[in-house]
FIKOLZA-1660 file (N, C-alpha, C; in steps of 0.1 Angstrom, whole numbers, plus 5000, padded with zeros to 4 digits):
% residues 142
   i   px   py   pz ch aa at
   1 5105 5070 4796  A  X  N
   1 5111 5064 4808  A  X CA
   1 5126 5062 4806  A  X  C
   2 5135 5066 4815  A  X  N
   2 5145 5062 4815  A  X CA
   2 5153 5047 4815  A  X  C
   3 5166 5048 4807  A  X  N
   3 5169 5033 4800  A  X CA
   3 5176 5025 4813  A  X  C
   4 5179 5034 4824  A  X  N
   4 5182 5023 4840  A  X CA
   4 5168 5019 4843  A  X  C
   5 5163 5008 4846  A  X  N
   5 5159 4999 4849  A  X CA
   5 5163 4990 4858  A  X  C
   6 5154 4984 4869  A  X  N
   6 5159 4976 4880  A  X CA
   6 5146 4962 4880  A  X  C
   7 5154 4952 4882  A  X  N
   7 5146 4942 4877  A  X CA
   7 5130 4941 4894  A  X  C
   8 5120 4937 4887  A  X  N
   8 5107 4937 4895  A  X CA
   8 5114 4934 4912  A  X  C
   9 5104 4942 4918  A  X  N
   9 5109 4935 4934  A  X CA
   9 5102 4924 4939  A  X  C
  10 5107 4910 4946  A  X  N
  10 5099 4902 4947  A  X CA
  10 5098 4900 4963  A  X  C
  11 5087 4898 4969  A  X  N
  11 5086 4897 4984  A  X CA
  11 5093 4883 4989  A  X  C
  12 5099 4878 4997  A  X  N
  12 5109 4863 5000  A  X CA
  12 5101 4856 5012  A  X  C
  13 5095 4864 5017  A  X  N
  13 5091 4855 5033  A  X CA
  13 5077 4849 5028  A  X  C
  14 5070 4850 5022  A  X  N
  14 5058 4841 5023  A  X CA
  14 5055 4841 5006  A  X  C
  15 5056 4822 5003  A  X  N
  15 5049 4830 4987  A  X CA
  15 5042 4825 4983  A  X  C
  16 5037 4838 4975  A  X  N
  16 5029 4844 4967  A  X CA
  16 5021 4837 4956  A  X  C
  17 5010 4834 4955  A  X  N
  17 5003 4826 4946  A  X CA
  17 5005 4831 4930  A  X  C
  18 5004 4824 4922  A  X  N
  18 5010 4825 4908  A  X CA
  18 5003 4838 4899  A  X  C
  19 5011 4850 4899  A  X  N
  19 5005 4861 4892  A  X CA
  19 5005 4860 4880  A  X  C
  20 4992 4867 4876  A  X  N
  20 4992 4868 4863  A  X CA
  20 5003 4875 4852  A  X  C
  21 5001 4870 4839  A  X  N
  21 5014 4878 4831  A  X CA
  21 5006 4897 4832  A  X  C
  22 4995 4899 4835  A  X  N
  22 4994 4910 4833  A  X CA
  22 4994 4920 4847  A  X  C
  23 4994 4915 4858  A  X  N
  23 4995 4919 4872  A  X CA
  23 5010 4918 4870  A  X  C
  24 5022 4906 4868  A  X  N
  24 5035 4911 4867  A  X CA
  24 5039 4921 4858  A  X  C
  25 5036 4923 4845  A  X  N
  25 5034 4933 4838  A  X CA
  25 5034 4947 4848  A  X  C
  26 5020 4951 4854  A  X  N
  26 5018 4958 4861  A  X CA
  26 5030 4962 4871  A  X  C
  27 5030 4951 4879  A  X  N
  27 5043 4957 4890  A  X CA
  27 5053 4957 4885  A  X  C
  28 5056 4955 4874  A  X  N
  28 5074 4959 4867  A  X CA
  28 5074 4972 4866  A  X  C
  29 5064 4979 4857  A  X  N
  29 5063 4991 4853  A  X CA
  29 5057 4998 4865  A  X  C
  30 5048 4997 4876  A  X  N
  30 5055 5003 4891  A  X CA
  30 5064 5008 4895  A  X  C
  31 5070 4993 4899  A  X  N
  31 5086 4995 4903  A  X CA
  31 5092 5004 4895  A  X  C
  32 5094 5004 4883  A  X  N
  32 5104 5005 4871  A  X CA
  32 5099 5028 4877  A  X  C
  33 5088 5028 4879  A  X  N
  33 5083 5043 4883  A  X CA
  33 5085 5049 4896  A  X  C
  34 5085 5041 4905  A  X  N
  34 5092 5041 4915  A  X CA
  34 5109 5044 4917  A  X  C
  35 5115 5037 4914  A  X  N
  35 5130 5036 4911  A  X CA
  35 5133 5049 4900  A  X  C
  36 5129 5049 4891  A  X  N
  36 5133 5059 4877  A  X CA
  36 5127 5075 4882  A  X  C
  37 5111 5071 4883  A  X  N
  37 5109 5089 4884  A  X CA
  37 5104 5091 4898  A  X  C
  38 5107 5082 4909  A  X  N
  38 5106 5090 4923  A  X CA
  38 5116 5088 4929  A  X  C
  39 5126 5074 4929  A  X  N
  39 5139 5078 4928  A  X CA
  39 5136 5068 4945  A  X  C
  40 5128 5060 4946  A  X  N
  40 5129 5051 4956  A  X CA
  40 5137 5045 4956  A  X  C
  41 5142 5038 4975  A  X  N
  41 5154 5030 4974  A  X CA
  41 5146 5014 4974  A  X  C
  42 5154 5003 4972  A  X  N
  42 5147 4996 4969  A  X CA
  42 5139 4985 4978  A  X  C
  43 5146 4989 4993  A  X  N
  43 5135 4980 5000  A  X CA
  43 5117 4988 5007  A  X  C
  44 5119 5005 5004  A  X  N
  44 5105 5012 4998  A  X CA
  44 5095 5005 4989  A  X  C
  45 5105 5007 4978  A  X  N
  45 5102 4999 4964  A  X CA
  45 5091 4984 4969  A  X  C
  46 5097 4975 4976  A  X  N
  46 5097 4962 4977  A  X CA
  46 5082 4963 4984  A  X  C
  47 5085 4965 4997  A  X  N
  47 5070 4975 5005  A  X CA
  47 5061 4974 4998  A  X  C
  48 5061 4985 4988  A  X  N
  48 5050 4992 4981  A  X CA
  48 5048 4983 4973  A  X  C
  49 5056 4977 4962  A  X  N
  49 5054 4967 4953  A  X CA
  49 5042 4952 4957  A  X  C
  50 5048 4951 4972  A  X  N
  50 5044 4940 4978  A  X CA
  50 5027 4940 4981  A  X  C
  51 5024 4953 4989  A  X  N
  51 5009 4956 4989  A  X CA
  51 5000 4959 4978  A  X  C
  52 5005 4964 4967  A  X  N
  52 4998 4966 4954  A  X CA
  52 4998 4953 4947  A  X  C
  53 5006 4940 4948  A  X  N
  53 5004 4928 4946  A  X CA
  53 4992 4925 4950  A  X  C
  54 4990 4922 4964  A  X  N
  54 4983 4917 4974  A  X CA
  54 4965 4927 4966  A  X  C
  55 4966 4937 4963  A  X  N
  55 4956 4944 4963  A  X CA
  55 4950 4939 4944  A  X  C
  56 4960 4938 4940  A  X  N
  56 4958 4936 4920  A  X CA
  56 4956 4918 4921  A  X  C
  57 4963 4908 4931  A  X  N
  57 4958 4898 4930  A  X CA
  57 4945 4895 4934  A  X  C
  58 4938 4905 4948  A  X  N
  58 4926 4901 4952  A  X CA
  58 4912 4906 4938  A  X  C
  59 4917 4917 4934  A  X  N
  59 4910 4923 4929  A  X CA
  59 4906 4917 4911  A  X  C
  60 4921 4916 4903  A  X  N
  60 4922 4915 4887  A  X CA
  60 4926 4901 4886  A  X  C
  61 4926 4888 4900  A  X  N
  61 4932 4877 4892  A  X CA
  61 4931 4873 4883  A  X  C
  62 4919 4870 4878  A  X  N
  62 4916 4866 4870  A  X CA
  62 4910 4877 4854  A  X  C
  63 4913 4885 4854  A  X  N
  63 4910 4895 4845  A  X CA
  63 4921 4910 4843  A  X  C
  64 4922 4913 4833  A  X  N
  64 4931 4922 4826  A  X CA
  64 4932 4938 4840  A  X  C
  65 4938 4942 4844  A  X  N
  65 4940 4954 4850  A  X CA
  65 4932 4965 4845  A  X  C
  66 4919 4971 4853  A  X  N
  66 4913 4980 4847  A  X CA
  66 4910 4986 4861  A  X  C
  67 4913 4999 4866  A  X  N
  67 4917 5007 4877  A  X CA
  67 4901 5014 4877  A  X  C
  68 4895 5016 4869  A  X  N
  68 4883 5020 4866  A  X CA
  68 4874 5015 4875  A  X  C
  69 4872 5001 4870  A  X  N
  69 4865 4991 4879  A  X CA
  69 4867 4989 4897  A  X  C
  70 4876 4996 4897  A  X  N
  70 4879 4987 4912  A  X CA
  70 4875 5005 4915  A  X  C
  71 4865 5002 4932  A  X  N
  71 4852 5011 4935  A  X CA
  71 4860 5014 4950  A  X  C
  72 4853 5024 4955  A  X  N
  72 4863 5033 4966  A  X CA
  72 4857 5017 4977  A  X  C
  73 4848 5011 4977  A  X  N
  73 4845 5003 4993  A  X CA
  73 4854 4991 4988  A  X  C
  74 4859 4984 4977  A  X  N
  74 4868 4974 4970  A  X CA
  74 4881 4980 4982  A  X  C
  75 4885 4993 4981  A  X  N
  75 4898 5001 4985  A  X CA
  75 4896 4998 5004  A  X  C
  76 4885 5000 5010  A  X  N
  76 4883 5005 5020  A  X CA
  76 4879 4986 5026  A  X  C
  77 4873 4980 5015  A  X  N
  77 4877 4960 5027  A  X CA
  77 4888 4956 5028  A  X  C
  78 4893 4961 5015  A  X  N
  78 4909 4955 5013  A  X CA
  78 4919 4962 5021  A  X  C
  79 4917 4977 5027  A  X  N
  79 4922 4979 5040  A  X CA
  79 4921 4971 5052  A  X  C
  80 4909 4969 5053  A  X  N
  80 4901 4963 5065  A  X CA
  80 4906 4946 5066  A  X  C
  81 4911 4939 5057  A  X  N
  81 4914 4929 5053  A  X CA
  81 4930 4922 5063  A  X  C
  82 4937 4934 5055  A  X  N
  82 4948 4938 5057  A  X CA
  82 4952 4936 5065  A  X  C
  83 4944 4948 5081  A  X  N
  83 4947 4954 5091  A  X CA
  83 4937 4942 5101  A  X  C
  84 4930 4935 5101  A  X  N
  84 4923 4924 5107  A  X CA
  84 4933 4916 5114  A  X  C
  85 4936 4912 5111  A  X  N
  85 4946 4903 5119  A  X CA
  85 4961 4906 5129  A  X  C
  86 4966 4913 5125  A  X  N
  86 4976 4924 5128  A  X CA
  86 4977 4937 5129  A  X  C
  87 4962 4951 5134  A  X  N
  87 4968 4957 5132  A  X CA
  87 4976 4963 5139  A  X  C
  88 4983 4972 5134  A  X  N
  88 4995 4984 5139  A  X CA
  88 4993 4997 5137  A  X  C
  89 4998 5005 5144  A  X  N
  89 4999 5020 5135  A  X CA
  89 5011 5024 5122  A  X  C
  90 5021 5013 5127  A  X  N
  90 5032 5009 5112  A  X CA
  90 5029 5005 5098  A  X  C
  91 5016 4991 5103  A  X  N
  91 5016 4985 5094  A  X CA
  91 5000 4998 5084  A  X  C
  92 4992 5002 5090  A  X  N
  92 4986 5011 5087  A  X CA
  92 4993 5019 5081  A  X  C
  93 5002 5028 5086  A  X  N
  93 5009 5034 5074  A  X CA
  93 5011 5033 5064  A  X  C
  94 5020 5022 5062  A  X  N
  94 5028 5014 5049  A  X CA
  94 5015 5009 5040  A  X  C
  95 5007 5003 5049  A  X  N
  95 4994 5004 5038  A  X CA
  95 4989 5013 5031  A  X  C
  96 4988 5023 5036  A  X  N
  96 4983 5038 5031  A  X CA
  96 4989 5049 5023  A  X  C
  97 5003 5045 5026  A  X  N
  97 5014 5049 5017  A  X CA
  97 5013 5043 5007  A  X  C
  98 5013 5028 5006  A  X  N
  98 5022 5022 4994  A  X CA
  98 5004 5024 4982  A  X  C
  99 4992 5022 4986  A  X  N
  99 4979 5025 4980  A  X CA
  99 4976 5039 4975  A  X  C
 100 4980 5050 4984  A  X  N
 100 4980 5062 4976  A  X CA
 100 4993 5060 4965  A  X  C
 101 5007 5056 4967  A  X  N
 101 5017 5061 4955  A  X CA
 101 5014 5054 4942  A  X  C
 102 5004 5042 4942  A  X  N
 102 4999 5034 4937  A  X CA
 102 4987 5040 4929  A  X  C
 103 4982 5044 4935  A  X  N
 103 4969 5054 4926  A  X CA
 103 4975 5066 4921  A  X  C
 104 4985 5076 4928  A  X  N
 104 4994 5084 4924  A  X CA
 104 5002 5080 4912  A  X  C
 105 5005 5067 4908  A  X  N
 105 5012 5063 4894  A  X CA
 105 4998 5060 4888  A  X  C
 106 4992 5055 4887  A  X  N
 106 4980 5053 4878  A  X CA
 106 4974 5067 4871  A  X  C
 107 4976 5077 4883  A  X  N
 107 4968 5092 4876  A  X CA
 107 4980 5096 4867  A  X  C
 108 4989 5093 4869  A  X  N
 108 5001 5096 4861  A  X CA
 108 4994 5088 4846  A  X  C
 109 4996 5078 4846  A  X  N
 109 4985 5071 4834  A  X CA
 109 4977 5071 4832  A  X  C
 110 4971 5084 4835  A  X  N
 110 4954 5087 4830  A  X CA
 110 4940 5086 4832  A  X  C
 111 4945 5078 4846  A  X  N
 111 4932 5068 4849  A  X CA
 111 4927 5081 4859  A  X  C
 112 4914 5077 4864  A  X  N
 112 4909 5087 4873  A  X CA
 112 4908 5080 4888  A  X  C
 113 4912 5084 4895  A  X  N
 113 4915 5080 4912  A  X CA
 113 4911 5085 4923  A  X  C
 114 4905 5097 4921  A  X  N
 114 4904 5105 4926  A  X CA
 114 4893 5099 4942  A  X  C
 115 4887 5095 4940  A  X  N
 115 4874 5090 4946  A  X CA
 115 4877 5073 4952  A  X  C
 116 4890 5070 4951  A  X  N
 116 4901 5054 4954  A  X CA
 116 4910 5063 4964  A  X  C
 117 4911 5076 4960  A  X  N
 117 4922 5080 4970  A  X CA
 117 4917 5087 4988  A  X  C
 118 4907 5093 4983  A  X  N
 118 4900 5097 4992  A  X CA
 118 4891 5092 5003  A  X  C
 119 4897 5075 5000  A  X  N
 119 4892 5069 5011  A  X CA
 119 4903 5062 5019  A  X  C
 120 4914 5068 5015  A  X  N
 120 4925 5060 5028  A  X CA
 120 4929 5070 5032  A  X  C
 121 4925 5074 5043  A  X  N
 121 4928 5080 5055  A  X CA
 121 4942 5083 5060  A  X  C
 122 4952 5088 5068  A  X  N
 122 4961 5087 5072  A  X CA
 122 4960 5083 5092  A  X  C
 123 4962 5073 5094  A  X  N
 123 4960 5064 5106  A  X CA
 123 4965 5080 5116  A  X  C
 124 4961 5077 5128  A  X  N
 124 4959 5089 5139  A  X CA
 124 4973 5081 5150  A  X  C
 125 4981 5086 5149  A  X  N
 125 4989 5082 5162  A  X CA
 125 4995 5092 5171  A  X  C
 126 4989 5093 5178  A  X  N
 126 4990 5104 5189  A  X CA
 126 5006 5102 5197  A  X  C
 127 5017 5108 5201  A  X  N
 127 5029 5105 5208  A  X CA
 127 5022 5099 5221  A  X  C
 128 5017 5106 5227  A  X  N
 128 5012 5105 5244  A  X CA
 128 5003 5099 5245  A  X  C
 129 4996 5091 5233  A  X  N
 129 4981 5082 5236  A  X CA
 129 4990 5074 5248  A  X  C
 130 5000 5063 5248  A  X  N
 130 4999 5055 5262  A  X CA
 130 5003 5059 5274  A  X  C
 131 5000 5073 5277  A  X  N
 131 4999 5081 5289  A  X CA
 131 4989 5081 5297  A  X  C
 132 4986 5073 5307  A  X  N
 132 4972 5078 5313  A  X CA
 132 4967 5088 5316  A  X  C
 133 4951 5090 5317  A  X  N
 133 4946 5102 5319  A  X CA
 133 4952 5113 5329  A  X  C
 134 4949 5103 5339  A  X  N
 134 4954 5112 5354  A  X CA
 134 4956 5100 5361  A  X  C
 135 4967 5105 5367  A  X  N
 135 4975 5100 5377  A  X CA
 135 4963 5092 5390  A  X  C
 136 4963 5081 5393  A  X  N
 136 4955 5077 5406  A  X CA
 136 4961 5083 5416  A  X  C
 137 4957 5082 5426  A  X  N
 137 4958 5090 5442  A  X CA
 137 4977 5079 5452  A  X  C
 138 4974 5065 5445  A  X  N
 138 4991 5060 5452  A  X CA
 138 5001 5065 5440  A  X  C
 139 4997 5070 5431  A  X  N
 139 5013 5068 5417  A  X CA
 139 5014 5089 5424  A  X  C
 140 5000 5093 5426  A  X  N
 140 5003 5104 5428  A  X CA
 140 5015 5114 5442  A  X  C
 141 5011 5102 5449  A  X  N
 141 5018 5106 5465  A  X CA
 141 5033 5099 5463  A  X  C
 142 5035 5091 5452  A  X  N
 142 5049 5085 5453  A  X CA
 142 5057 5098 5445  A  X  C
% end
C-alpha cells in the first residue's frame, strides 16, 4: 500500500453508535483502498465508508470481522432494511455501489464473495417511467 494515507471518513449528521476497535480497523483500511488504489474522491469515499459501517455494525458488533460468515439473505435484509423507510432509486444505488466496492475490496483480500455479490441487483430506473400510458381523451384534444 502506498505511504499517502488519508485519515478514516467519519459520517457528521447522525451518530453513530460506538464501533468496535476491529470494525474501525476495518474501515480505515477501506478507505485507505479506496483513496490509494481506486483513487476515490473523498466525499465517494465517505458514502461508501458510511454504508459498510452501518452493514459491519449490524452484522460483527459484537465479534471479530469474518466475511465468510455473513450469508447472501444477511446481504439481501440488510438491503431491505436500508430501503424501508426511505426508499429511492438514489438511495438504492449508493447502496449497491458502496456493498459491491466493499465485497470488491474483500476479494482483493482473499475472501470469497462471490455468492454476497450476486445478490445486489442494480435498481431499474426507467427515464420515461413518470410518463403516462396513454394520453386520456381531454389532455388528448387539448
Amino acid at each position: 500500500m502506498s505511504q499517502i494515507s488519508s485519515p478514516p471518513v467519519t459520517p457528521s449528521t447522525h451518530p453513530a453508535p460506538a464501533l468496535s476497535d476491529h470494525i474501525t480497523a476495518e474501515l480505515r483500511r477501506y478507505d485507505e483502498h479506496l483513496h490509494d488504489v481506486r483513487g476515490l474522491a473523498e466525499g465517494t469515499r465517505r458514502q461508501r465508508v458510511r454504508v459498510v459501517r452501518r452493514l459491519l455494525q449490524e452484522q460483527f458488533a459484537d465479534r471479530p470481522i469474518d466475511v465468510a460468515k455473513l450469508h447472501p439473505d444477511d446481504v439481501r435484509s440488510f438491503l431491505a432494511r436500508q430501503l424501508e423507510a426511505h426508499w429511492s432509486h438514489a438511495k438504492a444505488s449508493l447502496l449497491a455501489s458502496a456493498l459491491r466496492s466493499y465485497f470488491r475490496y474483500r476479494a482483493t483480500c482473499g475472501d470469497r464473495v462471490g455468492r454476497l455479490t450476486a445478490v445486489i441487483s442494480n435498481p431499474v430506473h426507467w427515464k420515461l417511467a413518470s410518463l403516462p400510458r396513454a394520453l386520456n381523451p381531454d389532455d388528448a384534444d387539448r
